[in-house]
Legacy VTK file of the C-alpha trace (Angstrom):
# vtk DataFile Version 3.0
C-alpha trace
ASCII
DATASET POLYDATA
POINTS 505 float
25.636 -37.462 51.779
25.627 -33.771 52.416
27.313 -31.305 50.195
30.465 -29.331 51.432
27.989 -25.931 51.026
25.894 -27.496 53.343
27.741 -28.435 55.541
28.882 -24.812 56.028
25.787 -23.129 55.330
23.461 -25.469 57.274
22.584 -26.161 60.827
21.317 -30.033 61.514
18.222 -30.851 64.028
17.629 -33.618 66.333
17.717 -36.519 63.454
20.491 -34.795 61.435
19.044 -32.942 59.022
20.788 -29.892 57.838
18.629 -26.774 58.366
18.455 -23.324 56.072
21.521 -21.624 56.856
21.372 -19.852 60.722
24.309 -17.420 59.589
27.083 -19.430 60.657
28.424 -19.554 57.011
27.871 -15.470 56.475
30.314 -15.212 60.004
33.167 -17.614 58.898
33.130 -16.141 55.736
33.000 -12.457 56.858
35.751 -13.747 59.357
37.986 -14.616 56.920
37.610 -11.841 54.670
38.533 -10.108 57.451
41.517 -12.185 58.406
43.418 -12.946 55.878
42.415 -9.720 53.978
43.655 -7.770 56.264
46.463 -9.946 56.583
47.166 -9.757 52.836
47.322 -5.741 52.673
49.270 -5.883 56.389
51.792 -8.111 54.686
51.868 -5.860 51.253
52.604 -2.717 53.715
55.196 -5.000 55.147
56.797 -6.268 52.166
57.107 -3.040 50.212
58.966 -1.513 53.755
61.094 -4.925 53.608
62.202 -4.105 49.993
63.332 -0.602 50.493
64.825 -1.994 54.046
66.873 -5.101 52.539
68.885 -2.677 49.975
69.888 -0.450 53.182
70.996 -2.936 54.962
73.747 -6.117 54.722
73.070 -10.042 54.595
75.282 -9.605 57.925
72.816 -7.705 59.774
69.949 -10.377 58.875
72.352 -12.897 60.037
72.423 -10.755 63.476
68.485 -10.647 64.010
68.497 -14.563 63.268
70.397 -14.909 65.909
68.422 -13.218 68.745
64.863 -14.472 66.434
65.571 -18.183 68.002
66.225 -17.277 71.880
62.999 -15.121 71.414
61.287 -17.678 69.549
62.783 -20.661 72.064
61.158 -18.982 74.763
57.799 -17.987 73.727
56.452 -21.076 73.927
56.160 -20.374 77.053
54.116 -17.343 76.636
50.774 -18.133 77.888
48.794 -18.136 73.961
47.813 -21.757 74.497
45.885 -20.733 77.842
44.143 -17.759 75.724
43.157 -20.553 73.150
41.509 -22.656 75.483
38.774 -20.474 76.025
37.981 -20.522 72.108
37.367 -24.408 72.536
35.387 -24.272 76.005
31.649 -24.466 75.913
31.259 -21.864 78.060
33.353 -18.860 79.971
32.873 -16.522 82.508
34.748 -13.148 83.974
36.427 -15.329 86.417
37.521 -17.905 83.844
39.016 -15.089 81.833
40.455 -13.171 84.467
42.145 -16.732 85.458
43.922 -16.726 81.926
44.736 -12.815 82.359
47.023 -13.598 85.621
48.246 -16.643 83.760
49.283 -14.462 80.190
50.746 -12.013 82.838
52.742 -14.175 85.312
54.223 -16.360 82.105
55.557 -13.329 79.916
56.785 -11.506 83.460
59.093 -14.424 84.171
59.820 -14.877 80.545
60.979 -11.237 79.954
63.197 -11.467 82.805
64.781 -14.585 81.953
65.476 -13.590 78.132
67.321 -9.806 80.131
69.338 -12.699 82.227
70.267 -15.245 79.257
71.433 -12.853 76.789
75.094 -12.621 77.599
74.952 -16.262 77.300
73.551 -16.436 73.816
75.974 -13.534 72.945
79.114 -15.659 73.888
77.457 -19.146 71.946
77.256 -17.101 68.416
80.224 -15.530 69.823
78.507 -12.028 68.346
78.883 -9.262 71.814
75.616 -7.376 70.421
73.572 -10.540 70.535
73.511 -9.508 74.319
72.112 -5.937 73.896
69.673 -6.794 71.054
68.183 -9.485 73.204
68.062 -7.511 76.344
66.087 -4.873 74.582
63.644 -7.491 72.767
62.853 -8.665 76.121
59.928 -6.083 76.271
57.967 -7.506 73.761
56.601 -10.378 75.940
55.079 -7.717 78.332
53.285 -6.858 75.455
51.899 -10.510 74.896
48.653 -10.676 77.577
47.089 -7.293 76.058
47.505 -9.125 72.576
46.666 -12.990 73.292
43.801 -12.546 75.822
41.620 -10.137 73.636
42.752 -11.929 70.842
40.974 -15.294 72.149
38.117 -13.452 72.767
37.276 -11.831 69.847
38.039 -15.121 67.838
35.451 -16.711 70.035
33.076 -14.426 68.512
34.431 -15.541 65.256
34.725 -11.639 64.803
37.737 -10.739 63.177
36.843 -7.336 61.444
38.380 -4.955 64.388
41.348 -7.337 64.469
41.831 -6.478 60.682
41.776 -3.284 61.312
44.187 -3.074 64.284
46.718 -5.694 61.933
46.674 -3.198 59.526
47.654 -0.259 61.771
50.372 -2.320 63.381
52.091 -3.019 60.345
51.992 0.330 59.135
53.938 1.338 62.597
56.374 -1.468 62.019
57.376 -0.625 58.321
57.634 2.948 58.859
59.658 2.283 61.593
61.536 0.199 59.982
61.982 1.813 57.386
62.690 5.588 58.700
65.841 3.799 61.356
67.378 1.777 58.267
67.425 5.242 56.020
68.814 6.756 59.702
71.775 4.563 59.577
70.848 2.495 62.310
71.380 -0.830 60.705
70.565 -4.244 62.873
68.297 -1.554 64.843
66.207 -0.826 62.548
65.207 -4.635 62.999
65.004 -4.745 66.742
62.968 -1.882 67.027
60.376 -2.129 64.093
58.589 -5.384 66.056
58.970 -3.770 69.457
56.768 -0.825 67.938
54.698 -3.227 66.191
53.321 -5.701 69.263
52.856 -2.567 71.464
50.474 -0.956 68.725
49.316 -4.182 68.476
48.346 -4.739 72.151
47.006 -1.071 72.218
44.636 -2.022 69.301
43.124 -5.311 70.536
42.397 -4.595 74.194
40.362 -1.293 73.061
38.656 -3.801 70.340
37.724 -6.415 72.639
36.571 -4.005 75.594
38.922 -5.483 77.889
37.896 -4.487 81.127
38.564 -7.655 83.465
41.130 -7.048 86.283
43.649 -10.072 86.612
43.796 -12.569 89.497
46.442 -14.914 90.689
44.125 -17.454 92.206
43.879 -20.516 89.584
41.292 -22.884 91.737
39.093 -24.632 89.483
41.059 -23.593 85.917
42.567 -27.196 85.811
40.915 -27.765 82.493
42.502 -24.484 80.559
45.809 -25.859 82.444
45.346 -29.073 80.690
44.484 -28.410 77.055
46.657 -25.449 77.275
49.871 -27.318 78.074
48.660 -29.553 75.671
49.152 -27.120 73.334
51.980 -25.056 74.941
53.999 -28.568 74.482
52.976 -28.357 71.033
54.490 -24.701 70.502
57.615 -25.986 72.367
57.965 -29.121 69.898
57.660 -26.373 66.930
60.219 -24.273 68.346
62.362 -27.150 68.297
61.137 -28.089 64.553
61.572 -24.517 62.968
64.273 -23.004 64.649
66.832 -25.515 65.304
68.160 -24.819 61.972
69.102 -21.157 62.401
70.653 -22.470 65.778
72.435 -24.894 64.609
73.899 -22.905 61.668
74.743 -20.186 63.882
78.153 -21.911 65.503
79.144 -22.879 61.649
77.640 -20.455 58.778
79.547 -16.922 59.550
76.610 -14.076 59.637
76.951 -13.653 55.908
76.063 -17.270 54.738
73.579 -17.234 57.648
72.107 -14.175 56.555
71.519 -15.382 53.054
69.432 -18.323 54.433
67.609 -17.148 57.392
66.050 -14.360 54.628
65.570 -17.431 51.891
64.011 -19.125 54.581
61.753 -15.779 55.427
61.111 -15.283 51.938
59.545 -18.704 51.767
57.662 -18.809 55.276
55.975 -15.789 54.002
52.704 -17.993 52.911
52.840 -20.491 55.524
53.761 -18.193 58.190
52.142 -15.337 57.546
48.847 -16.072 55.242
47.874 -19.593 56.864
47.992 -18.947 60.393
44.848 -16.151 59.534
43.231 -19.238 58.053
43.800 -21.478 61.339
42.632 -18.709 63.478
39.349 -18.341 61.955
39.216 -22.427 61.294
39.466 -23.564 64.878
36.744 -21.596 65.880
34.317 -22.784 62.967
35.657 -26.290 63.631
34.337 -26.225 67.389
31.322 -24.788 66.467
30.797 -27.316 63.961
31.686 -30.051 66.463
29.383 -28.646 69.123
26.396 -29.008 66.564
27.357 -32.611 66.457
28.253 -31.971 62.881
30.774 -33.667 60.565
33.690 -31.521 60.056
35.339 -33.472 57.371
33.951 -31.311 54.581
34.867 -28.438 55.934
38.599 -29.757 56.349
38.705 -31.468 52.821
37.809 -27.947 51.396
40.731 -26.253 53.527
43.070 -28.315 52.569
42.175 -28.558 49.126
42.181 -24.310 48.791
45.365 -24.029 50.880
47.024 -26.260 48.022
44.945 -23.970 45.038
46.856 -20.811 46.262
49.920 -21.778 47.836
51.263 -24.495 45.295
51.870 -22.588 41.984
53.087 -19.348 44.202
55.927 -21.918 45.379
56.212 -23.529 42.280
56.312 -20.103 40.257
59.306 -18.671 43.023
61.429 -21.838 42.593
61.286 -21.529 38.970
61.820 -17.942 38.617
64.002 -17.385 41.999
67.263 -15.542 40.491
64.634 -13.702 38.446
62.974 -12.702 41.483
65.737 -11.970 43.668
67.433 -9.663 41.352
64.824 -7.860 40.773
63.459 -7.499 44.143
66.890 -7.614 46.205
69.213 -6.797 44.849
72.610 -8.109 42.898
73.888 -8.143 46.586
71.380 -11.126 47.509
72.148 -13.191 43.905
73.389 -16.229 45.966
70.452 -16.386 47.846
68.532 -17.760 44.954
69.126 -21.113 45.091
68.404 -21.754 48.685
64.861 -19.803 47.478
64.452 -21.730 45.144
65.189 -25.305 46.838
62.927 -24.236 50.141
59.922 -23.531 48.023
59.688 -26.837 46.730
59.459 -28.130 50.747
56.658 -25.665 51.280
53.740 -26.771 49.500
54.039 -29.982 51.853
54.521 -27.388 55.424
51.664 -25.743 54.076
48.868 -28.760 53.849
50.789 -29.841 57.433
50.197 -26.709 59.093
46.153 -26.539 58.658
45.313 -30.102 60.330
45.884 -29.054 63.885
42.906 -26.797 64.112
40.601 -29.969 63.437
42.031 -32.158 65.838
42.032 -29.868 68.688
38.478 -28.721 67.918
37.271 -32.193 68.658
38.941 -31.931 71.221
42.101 -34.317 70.872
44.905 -32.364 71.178
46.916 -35.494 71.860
46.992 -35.668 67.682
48.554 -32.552 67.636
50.782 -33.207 70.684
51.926 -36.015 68.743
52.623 -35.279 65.684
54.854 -31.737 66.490
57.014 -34.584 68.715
57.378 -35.990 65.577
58.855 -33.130 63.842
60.857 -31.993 66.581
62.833 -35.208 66.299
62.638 -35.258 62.977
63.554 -31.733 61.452
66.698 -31.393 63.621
68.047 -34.958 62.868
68.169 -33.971 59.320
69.595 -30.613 60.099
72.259 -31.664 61.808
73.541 -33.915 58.619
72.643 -31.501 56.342
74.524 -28.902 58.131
77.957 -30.055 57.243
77.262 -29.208 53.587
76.455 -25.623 54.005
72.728 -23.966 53.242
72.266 -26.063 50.226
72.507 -29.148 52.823
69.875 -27.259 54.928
67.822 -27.164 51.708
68.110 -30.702 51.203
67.087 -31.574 54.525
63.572 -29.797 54.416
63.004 -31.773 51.146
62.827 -35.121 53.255
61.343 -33.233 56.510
58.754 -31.717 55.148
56.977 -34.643 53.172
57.509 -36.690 55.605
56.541 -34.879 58.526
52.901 -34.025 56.196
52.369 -37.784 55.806
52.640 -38.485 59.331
49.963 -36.442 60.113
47.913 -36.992 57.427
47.966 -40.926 59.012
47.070 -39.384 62.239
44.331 -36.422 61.056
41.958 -37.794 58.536
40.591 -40.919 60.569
39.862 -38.513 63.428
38.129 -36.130 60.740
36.328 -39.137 59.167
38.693 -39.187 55.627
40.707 -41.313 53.727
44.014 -40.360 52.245
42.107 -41.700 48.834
39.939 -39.100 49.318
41.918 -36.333 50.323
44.234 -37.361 47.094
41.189 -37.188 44.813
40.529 -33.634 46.015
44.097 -32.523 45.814
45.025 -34.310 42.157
43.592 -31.765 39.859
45.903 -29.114 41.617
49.547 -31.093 41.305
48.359 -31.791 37.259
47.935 -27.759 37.002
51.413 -26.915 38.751
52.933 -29.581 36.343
51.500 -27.975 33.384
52.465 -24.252 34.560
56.212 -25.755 35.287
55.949 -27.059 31.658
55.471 -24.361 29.739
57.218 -21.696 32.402
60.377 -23.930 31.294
59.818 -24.120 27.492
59.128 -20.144 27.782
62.397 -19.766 28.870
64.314 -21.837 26.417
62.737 -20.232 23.512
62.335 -17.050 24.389
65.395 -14.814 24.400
65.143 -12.561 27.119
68.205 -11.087 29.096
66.756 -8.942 31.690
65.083 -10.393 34.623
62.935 -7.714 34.861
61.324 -8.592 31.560
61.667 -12.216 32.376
59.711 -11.881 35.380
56.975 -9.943 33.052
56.490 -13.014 30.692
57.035 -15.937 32.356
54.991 -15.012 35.422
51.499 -14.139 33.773
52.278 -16.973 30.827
52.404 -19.925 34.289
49.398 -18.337 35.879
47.834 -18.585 32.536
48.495 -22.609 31.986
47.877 -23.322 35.741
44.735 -21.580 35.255
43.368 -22.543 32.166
44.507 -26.610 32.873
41.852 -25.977 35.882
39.345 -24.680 33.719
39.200 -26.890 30.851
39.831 -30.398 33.304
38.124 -29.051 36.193
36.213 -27.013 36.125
33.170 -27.838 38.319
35.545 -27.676 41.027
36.719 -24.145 40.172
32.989 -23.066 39.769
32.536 -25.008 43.195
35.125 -22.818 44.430
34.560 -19.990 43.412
30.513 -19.956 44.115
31.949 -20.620 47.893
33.748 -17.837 48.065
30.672 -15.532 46.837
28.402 -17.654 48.687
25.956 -18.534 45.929
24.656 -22.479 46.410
25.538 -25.408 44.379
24.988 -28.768 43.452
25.641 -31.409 46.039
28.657 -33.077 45.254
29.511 -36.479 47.467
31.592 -35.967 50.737
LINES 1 506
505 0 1 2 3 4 5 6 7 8 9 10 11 12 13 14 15 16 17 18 19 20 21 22 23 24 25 26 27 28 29 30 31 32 33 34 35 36 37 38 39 40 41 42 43 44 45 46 47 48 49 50 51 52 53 54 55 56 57 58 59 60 61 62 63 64 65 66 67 68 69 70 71 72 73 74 75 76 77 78 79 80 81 82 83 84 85 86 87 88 89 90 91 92 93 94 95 96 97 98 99 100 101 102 103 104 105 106 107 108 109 110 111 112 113 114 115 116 117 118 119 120 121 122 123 124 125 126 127 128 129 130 131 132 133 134 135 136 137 138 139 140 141 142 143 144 145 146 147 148 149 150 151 152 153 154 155 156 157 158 159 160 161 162 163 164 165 166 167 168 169 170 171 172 173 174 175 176 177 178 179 180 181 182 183 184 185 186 187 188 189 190 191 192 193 194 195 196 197 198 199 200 201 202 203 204 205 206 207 208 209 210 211 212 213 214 215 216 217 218 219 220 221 222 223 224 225 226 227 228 229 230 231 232 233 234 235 236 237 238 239 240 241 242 243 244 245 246 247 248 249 250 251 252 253 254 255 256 257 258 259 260 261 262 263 264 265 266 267 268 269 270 271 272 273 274 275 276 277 278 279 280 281 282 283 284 285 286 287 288 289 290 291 292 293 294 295 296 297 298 299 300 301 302 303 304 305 306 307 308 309 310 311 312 313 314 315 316 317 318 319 320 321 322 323 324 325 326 327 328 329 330 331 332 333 334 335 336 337 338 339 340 341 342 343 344 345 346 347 348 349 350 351 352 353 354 355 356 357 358 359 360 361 362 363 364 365 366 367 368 369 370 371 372 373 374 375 376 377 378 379 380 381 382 383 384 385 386 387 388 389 390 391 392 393 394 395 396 397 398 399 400 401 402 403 404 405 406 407 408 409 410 411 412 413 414 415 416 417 418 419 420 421 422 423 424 425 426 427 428 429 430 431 432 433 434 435 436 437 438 439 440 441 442 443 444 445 446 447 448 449 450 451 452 453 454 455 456 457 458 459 460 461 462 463 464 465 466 467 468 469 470 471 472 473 474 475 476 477 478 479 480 481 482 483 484 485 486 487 488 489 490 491 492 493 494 495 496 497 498 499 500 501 502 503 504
């Protein structure tokens, strides 16, 4: 069998045989550097403006923005991005082929900024919240933003090239937290939120068509684009089934939480998207991509998979681990005293989003091969099953919310684990074997995080935080090294790109 190194380093000939490396390996990697670099420092930029921004504002005014965040949301599914994708999986494009998905991105976010304008006195009187209407009205602008971001966007993933993209993320979230940040220390409260994205997608938009050279004049005539029609509302059902699945709990708590309560969980809920939401999607751009390249090769692209999912579990479950065990530590000290009660509805969520996390990184291998049916299905899934449980959770305020993602999320990752690996080529005995060494680690670093603080006296949680957080990194860390540790060496010559041994796929 062929290493996972290999596998991404290698090109196979005629009989199979993997060939010295043609730089397909150098551009993924460079890609995501790139990416989720970028993505990294754009979300540091964004979180240090969010920090100064939450103290200036009220959990009322977060409960606001939630408000208008799921008619935006419920209608962008709508906006064209699946068409944009399809020409990332096609073999081949031309100017006609992307002018075809230029009058598609334009027509779609047209209509849908219109519609949003027309709706939002009727959102206003559901949350029964009058400025609902005006913040909604003005939002409306962002989706003529949307074909100046998703078309060159496409493109330059095509490419695989994601450094100009980097750069452009970067200067886009430096517009949105100053923004932000300069109307909340105005006084413009709830504004400060509208306003910050609307700068941000336009700078945004600005950025990627001068990156991608964008030069091709729309046209309205669609004969012959039947297939980006068909795998993108493939997808574009997908994105609709989502909206369902992630926003129907904001919706549904916005006729019974009051803006306070709702505020408190709509920015838990942030706070804990902020990996899956922010830092994985960089990793799915640049994976579905590699994945179709891969699959054109006629190469396996279960290797490549088994390694994402096993480093998207390395990173993201002791940062959710760590947060639910320090969560009043870390919302003290980073909110506020006014955001206390918002620490156990942190702390609950993170334990959900190690599960949302491995979920979220299948679909890019199942539409790369070209069965977007997998994905279709399982998002139906979700959106049946993530609102069911809502809507009994409800009745017990956040906390019931909470409880609801703990059944959702596992449940909703098994699924499409049953659906994913045979189409891949893995068993879920396999994929477990990969992913055991990292739940032993957590367990250890949730050990001794819990002994350190019921021996250690420490009142601030300031000083807490100081301890407890390098002391877990420490045991998750060193129960890696000295169990596992060809796999961190594994890991860790992949990321500098030095060979190793083969190891059995």
């Amino acid at each position: 069998m062929t290493s996972i190194h290999e596998t991404l380093t290698g090109q196979a000939n005629a009989t199979g045989t993997l060939q010295p490396d043609t730089g397909f390996a150098s551009r993924v990697r460079s890609a995501m550097v790139w990416r989720w670099g970028s993505q990294f420092l754009a979300q540091i930029i964004t979180w240090a403006s969010t920090l100064a921004v939450v103290r200036l504002l009220n959990p009322a005014d977060y409960g606001l923005f939630a408000m208008t965040q799921v008619v935006l949301a419920a209608l962008a599914f709508l906006n064209g991005y699946s068409f944009a994708t399809s020409l990332i999986q096609a073999n081949t494009i031309d100017k006609r082929r992307v002018s075809q998905v230029f009058g598609m991105l334009i027509l779609a976010n047209g209509g849908l900024a219109a519609t949003q304008f027309l709706l939002a006195p009727a959102a206003a009187a559901y949350y029964g919240q009058p400025l609902v209407k005006d913040m909604l009205q003005i939002q409306s602008v962002i989706f003529l933003a949307t074909p100046f971001i998703a078309l060159p966007s496409a493109l330059l993933a095509r490419r695989i090239e994601f450094r100009n993209q980097g750069v452009v993320n970067l200067g886009c979230a430096l517009v949105g937290a100053s923004t932000a940040l300069l109307l909340a220390w105005l006084g413009y409260g709830v504004w400060a939120l509208v306003y910050a994205p609307i700068a941000m997608v336009f700078a945004r938009a600005i950025g990627l068509t001068y990156a991608a050279r964008l030069l091709v004049m729309p046209t309205f005539n669609f004969r012959g684009a039947g297939d980006i029609l068909s795998f993108g509302g493939a997808l574009t059902l997908c994105q609709l089934f989502w909206i369902i699945q992630s926003q129907s709990d904001i919706f549904l708590a916005g006729r019974v939480f009051d803006t306070h309560a709702l505020g408190l969980y709509s920015e838990a809920l942030f706070l804990t998207l902020v990996i899956t939401g922010r830092f994985l999607p960089p990793i799915n751009e640049v994976a579905f991509p590699a994945y179709a390249e891969l699959a054109k090769a006629g190469q396996s692209i279960a290797p490549f998979f088994l390694r994402t999912q096993r480093t998207v579990l390395l990173v993201t479950a002791p940062i959710y681990i760590g947060l639910a065990l320090t969560a009043e530590d870390a919302i003290l000290t980073l909110f506020g005293p006014k955001w206390q009660e918002m620490a156990p509805i942190v702390a609950g969520l993170a334990l959900a989003m190690p599960a949302m996390a491995l979920q979220i990184v299948c679909s890019p291998a199942t539409n790369a091969l070209g069965r977007p049916r997998i994905y279709v299905t399982t998002a139906a899934i979700g959106a049946l099953l993530f609102p069911a449980l809502f809507v009994v959770g409800i009745a017990y305020g956040p906390m019931g919310l909470v409880h609801a993602w703990w059944v959702a999320a596992p449940a909703l990752l098994i699924v499409t684990l049953f659906f994913t690996l045979p189409a891949v080529g893995l068993s879920f005995a396999r994929l477990a074997t990969e992913l055991v060494p990292v739940v032993a680690a957590c367990v250890a670093m949730g050990l001794s995080v819990m002994l350190a603080e019921a021996v250690l006296p420490i009142d601030t949680p300031q000083l807490r935080l100081l301890v407890i957080v390098p002391l877990g990194a420490l045991a998750y860390g060193a129960t890696l090294w000295l169990f596992w540790r060809p796999m961190v060496v594994e890991t860790w010559a992949m990321l500098r790109q030095r060979r190793i041994a083969p190891a059995a796929a």
